[in-house]
GULUM-266368 format. One line per field, with one value per residue (C-alpha): y, x, z; residue number from 1. Coordinates in Angstrom, 3 decimals, padded with zeros to 6 digits, always signed. Layout:
BEGIN
v: (Y_...)
u: (X_...)
w: (Z_...)
k: (NUM_...)
//
This chain:
BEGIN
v: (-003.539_-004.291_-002.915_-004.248_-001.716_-001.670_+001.524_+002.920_+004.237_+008.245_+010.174_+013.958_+013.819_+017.803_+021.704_+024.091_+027.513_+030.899_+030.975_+028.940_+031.177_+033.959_+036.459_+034.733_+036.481_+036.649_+035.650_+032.303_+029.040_+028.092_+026.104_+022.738_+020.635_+017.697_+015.193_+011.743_+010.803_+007.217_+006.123_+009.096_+012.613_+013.906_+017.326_+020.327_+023.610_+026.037_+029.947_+032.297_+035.106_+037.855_+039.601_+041.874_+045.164_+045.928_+046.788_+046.978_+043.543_+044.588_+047.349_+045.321_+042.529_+040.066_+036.770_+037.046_+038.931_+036.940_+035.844_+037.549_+040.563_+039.761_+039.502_+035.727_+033.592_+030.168_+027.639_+024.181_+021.669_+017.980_+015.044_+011.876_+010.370_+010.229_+013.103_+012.600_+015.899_+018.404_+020.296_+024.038_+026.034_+027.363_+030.202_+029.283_+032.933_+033.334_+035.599_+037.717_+041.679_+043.292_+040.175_+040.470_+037.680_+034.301_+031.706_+028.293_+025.840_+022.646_+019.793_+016.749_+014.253_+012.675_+009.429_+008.804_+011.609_+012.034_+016.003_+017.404_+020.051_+023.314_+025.537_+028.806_+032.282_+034.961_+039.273_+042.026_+044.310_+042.702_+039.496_+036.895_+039.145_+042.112_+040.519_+040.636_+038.093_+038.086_+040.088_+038.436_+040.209_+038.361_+035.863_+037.783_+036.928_+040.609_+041.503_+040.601_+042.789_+044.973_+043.737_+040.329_+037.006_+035.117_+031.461_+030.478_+027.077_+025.565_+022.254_+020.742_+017.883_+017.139_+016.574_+020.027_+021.026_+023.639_+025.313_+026.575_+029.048_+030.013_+032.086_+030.184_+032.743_+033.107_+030.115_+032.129_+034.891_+034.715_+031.971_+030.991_+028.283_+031.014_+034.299_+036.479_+034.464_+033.330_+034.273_+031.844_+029.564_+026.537_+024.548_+023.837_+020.805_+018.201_+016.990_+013.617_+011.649_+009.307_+005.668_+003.746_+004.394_+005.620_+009.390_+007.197_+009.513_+012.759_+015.323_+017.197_+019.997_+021.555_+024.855_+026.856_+030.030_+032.721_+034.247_+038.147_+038.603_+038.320_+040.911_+040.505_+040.719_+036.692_+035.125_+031.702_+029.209_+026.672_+023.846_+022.939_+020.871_+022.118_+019.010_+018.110_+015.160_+016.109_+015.566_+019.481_+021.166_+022.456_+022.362_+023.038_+023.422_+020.926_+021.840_+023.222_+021.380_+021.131_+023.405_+021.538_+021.313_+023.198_+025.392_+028.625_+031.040_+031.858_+034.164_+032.911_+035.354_+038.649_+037.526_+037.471_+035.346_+032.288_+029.560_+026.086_+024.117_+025.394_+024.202_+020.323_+016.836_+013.928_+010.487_+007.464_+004.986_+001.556_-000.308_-003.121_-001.252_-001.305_+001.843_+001.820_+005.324_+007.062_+010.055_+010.347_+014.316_+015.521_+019.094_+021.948_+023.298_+027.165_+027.385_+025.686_+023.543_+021.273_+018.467_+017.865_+017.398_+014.437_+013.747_+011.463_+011.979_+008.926_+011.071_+012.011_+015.310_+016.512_+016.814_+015.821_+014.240_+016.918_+016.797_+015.586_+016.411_+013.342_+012.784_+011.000_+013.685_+016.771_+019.913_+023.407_+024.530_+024.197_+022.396_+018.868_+016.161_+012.837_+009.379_+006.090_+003.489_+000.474_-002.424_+000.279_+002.291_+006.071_+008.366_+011.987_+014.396_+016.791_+019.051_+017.191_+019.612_+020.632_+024.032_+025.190_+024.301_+021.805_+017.732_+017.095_+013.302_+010.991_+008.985_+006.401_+004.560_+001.178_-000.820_-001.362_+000.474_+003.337_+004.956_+006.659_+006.072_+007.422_+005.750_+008.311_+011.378_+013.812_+016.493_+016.462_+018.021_+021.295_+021.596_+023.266_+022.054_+023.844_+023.065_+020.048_+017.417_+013.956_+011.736_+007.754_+005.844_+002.391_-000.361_-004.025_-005.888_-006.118_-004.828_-001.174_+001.945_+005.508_+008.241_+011.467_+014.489_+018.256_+020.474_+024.227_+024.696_+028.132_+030.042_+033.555_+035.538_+033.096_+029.676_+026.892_+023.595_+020.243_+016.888_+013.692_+010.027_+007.540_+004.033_+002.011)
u: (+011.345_+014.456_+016.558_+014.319_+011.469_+009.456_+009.168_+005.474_+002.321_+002.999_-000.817_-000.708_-004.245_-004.948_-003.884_-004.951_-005.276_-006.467_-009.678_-011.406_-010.266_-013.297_-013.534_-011.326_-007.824_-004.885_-001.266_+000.375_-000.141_+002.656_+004.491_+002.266_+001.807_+000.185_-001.225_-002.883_-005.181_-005.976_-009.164_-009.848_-009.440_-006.191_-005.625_-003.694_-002.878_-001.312_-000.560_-002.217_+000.398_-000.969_+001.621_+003.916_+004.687_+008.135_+010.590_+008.839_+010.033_+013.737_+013.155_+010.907_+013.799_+011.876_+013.359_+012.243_+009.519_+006.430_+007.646_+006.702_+005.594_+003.705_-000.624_-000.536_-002.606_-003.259_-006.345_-006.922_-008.366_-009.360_-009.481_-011.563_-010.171_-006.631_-005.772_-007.454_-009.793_-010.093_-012.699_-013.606_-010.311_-011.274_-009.106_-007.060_-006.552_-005.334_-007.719_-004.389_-004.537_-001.524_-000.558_-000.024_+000.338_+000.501_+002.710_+004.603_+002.235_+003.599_+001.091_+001.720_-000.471_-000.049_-002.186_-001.806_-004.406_-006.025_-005.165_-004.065_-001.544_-000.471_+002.529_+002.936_+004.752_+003.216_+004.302_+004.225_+005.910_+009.585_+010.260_+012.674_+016.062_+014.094_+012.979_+015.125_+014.398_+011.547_+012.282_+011.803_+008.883_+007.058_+006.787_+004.116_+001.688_+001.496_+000.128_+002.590_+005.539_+007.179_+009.594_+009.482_+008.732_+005.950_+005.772_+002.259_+000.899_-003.020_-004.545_-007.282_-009.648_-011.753_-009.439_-009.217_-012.611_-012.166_-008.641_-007.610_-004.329_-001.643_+001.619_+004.635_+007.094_+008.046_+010.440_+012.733_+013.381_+016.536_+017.449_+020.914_+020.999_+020.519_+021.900_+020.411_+017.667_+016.635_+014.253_+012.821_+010.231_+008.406_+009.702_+006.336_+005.691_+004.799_+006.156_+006.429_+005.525_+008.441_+006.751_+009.915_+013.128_+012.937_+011.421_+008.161_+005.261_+007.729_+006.302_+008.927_+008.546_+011.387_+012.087_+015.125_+016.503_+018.231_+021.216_+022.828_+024.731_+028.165_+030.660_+030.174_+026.230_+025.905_+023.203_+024.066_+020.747_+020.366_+018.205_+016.574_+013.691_+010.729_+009.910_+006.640_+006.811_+003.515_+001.360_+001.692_+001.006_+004.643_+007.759_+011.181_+014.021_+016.005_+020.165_+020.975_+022.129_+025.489_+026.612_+027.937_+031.903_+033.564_+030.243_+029.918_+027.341_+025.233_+021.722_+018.717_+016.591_+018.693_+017.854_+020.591_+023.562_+023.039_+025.130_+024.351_+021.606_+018.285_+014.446_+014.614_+012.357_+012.433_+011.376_+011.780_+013.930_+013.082_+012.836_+014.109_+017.464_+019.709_+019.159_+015.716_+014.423_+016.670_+015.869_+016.810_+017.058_+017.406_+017.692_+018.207_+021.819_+021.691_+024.990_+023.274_+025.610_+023.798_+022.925_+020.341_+022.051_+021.578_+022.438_+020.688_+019.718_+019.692_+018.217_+015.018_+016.092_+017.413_+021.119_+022.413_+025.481_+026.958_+024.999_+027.123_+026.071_+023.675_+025.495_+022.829_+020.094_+020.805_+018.980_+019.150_+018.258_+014.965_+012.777_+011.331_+009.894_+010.811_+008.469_+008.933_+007.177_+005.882_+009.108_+011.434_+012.302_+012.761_+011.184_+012.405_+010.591_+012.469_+013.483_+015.626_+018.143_+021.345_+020.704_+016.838_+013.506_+012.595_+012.937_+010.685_+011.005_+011.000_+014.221_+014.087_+016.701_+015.503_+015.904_+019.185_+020.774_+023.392_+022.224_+019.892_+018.121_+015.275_+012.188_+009.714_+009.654_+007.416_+008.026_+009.885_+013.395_+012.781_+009.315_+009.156_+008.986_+009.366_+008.797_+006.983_+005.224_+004.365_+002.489_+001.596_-001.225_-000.763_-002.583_-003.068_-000.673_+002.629_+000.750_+002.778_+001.536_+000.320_+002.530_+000.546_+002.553_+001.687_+004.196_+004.622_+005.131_+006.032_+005.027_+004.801_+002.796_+002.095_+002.873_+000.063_+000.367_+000.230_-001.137_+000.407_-000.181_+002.179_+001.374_+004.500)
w: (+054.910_+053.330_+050.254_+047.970_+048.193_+044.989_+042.720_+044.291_+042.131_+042.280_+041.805_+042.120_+043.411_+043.025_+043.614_+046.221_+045.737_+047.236_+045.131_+047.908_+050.921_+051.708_+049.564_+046.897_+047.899_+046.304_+047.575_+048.289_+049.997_+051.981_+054.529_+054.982_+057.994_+057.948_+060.274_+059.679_+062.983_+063.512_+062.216_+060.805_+058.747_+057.459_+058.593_+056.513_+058.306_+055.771_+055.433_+053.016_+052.501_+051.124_+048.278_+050.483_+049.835_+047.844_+050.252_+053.507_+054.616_+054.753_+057.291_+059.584_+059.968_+057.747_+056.558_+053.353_+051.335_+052.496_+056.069_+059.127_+059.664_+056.596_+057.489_+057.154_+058.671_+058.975_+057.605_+058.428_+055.903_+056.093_+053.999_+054.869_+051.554_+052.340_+050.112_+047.192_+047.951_+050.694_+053.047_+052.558_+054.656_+058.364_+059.387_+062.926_+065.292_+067.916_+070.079_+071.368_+071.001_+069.475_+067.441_+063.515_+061.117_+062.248_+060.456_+060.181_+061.367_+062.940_+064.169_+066.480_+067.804_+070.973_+070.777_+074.935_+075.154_+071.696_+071.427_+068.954_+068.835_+067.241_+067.214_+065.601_+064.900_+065.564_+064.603_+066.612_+064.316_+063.215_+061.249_+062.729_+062.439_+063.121_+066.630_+070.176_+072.809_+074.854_+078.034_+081.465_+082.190_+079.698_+082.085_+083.908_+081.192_+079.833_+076.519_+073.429_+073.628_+070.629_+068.548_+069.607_+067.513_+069.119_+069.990_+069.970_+071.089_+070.684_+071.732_+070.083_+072.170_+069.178_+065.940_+065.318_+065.682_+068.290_+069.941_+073.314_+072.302_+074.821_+074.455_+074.976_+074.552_+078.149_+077.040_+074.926_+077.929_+079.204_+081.503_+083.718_+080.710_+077.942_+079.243_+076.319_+075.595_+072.204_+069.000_+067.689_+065.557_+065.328_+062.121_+059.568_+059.510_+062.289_+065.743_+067.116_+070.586_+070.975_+071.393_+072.662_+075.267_+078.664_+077.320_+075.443_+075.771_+075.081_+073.143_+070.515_+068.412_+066.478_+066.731_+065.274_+067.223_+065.226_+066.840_+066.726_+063.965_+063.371_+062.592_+059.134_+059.488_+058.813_+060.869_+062.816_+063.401_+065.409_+065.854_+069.342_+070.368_+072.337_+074.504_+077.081_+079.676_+081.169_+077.585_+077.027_+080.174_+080.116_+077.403_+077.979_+075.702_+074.837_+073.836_+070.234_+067.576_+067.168_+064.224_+061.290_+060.435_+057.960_+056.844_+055.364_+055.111_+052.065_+051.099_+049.793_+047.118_+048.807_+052.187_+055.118_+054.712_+057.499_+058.579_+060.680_+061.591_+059.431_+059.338_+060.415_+060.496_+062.894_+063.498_+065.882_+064.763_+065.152_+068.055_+067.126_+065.455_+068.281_+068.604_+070.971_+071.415_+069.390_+067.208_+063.109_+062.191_+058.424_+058.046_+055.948_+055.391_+056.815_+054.854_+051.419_+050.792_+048.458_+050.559_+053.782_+057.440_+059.376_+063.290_+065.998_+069.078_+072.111_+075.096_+073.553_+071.259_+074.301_+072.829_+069.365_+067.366_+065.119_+061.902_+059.140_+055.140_+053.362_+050.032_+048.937_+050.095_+047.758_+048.748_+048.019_+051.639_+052.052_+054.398_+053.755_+055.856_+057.404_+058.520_+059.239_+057.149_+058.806_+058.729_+059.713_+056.549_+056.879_+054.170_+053.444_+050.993_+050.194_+046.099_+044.801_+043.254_+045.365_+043.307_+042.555_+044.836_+041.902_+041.269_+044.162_+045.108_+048.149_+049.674_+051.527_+053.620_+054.486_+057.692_+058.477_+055.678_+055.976_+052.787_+051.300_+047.470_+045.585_+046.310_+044.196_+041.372_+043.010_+040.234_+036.963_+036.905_+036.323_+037.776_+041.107_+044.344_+047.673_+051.619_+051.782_+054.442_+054.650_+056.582_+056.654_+056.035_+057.246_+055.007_+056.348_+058.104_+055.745_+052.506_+052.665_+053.281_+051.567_+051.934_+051.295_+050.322_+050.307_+048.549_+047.773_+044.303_+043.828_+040.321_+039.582_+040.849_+043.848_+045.125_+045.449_+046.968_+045.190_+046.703_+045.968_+047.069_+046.956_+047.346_+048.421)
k: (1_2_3_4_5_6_7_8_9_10_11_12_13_14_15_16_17_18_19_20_21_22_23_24_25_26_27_28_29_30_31_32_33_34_35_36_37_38_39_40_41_42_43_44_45_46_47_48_49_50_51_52_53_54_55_56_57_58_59_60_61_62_63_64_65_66_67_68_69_70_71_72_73_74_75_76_77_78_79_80_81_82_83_84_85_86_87_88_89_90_91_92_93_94_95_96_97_98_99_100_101_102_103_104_105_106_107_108_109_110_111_112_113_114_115_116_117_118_119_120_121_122_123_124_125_126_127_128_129_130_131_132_133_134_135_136_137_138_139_140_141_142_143_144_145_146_147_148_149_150_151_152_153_154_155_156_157_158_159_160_161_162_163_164_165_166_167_168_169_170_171_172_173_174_175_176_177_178_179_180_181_182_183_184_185_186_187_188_189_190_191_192_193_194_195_196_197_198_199_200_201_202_203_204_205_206_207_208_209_210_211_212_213_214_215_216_217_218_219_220_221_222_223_224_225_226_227_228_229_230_231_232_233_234_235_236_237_238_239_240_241_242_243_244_245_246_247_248_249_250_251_252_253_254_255_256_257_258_259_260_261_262_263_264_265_266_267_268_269_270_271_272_273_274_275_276_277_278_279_280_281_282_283_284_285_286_287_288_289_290_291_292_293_294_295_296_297_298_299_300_301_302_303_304_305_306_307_308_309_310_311_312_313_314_315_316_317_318_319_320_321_322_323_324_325_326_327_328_329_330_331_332_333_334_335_336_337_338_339_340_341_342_343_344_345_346_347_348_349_350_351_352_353_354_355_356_357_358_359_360_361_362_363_364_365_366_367_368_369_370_371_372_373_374_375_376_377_378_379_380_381_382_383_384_385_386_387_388_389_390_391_392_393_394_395_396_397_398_399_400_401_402_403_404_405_406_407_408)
//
């Protein structure tokens, strides 16, 4: 694919709602992850978020209102249509005792085996800044313990049908590496198995750690890849993400004031680039600063570059998604407004190019648009591909999530 990628067809193919979840609740739809499987459905795992209590969040170390320790919980849908409509939701729980909401899906195929996986966060009673690290003895396999953030991980042998859940948690104890340990969660969205280089077959998931807070109660994050060589059996950490130069620290909606390396997509650059196994990251500014982070990785996510601002990605810190197209081009969804979660649209940077254009208007300008995902359905042999897109788009009282298809 070169610079001269076509304008695509843009179809917003539908809305989804709580009014199909049992019992016909209220509260949001949030946080989408999305996974196409070869030769066959397109999966959607999503929160409902019930509406929080005023308040509450604050003195339980939440993030935000509707983030964890919120009751969420997560739903999976499918689509054998490529988007265009969706299954009836089946809740995803964890059978642990002592666990409260579960949140921030992220899914990841790994096509040597045919499994699907899952990663979540799970509550005990604290939010992410509410939460310490996981004490060693959490490696015993005890029951969850209080005030710790839970790192949940399920594998599916049937495309989602049924899950086998197990706590990975135990990897955020403290370590010789990490003397105090780490909170942290999986980022929504979806994780990758590197197909090239000498770590082809690696399973990555990113995660971002929160760490204590500074004198003047901002929050640093950090990004940091949770990575398998054995096709899941274990994971390991791979090194943070170096923090960006010359960033601040800013709050979103009266949350705390953060600073570096936020929510983050990969994908594999091409093979043919020059660049053979490396690893393309865009990611949210934790300082929102207007525009999305890239850095690269050429050991398999296992260390970084030091991310450097996109001008030509603006953002207003929140998370979006990244995919390669088949010919090499790179695709980011992401709102398009260094300001507002509105102007929803898709970038691309095509093979061999250093920067990045609009390829698609998701949303209009002033319509909103909030963490999104993406994934690609390949068509024939050089005819392009579909680009499905799921999308918060947040409205008062609650946020739903939009479905678009984009033929390029």
């Amino acid at each position: 694919m070169t610079d001269a990628i076509d304008q695509p067809d843009v179809t917003m193919t539908g809305r989804l709602n709580t009014r199909d979840l049992p019992g016909g609740s209220s509260g949001s739809l949030r946080v989408p992850a999305l996974v196409a499987l070869p030769d066959g459905p397109l999966l959607l795992v999503h929160d409902h978020r019930p509406r929080p209590g005023a308040g509450a969040w604050r003195e339980h170390g939440g993030a935000l209102p509707d983030d964890l320790p919120n009751p969420n919980s997560l739903w999976l849908r499918r689509s054998d249509d490529a988007g265009v409509t969706w299954s009836a939701p089946q809740r995803l729980m964890p059978t642990d005792v002592g666990l409260g909401g579960v949140s921030d899906p992220s899914v990841l195929y790994d096509p040597q085996t045919g499994r699907l996986h899952l990663f979540a966060a799970a509550a005990t009673d604290v939010g992410l800044f509410g939460a310490h690290p996981p004490s060693p003895s959490a490696r015993e396999g005890l029951a969850p313990e209080p005030g710790t953030l839970r790192l949940l991980h399920a594998v599916s042998p049937d495309a989602g049908i049924t899950w086998d859940w197990e706590d990975l948690t135990a990897l955020l104890a403290p370590t010789a590496e990490r003397p105090d340990g780490v909170v942290g969660f999986p980022v929504s969205g979806h994780g990758l198995t590197l197909a090239h280089g000498a770590h082809a077959g690696r399973l990555v998931q990113p995660l971002v750690t929160a760490l204590a807070p500074r004198p003047d109660g901002t929050r640093p994050v950090r990004a940091t890849a949770l990575l398998s060589d054995d096709a899941g059996a274990t994971w390991f950490l791979g090194r943070d993400v170096p923090a960006p130069e010359g960033t601040g620290a800013a709050s979103l909606a009266g949350g705390a004031a953060t600073t570096g390396v936020d929510e983050w997509a990969l994908a594999e650059l091409p093979a043919g680039s020059g660049a053979q196994g490396g690893l393309l990251l865009s990611a949210r500014d934790g300082g929102y600063g207007g525009r999305r982070l890239t850095a690269q990785s050429h050991d398999g996510a296992m260390t970084w570059t030091t991310p450097r601002p996109e001008e030509t990605l603006p953002d207003p810190g929140c998370n979006g998604s990244l995919v390669g197209l088949p010919g090499g081009a790179m695709v980011c969804s992401h709102a398009g407004d260094p300001r507002s979660r509105c102007a929803g649209r898709l970038s691309v940077l095509p093979a061999g190019a250093s920067a990045w254009r609009d390829l698609a208007v998701l949303t209009g300008p002033d319509e909103p648009f909030g963490y999104s995902d993406a994934a690609v359905i390949p068509r024939f042999p050089g005819s392009g591909a579909r680009v499905v897109v799921v999308a918060e788009q947040p409205q008062e009282p609650d946020t739903t999530l939009a479905c678009f298809v984009v033929e390029t």
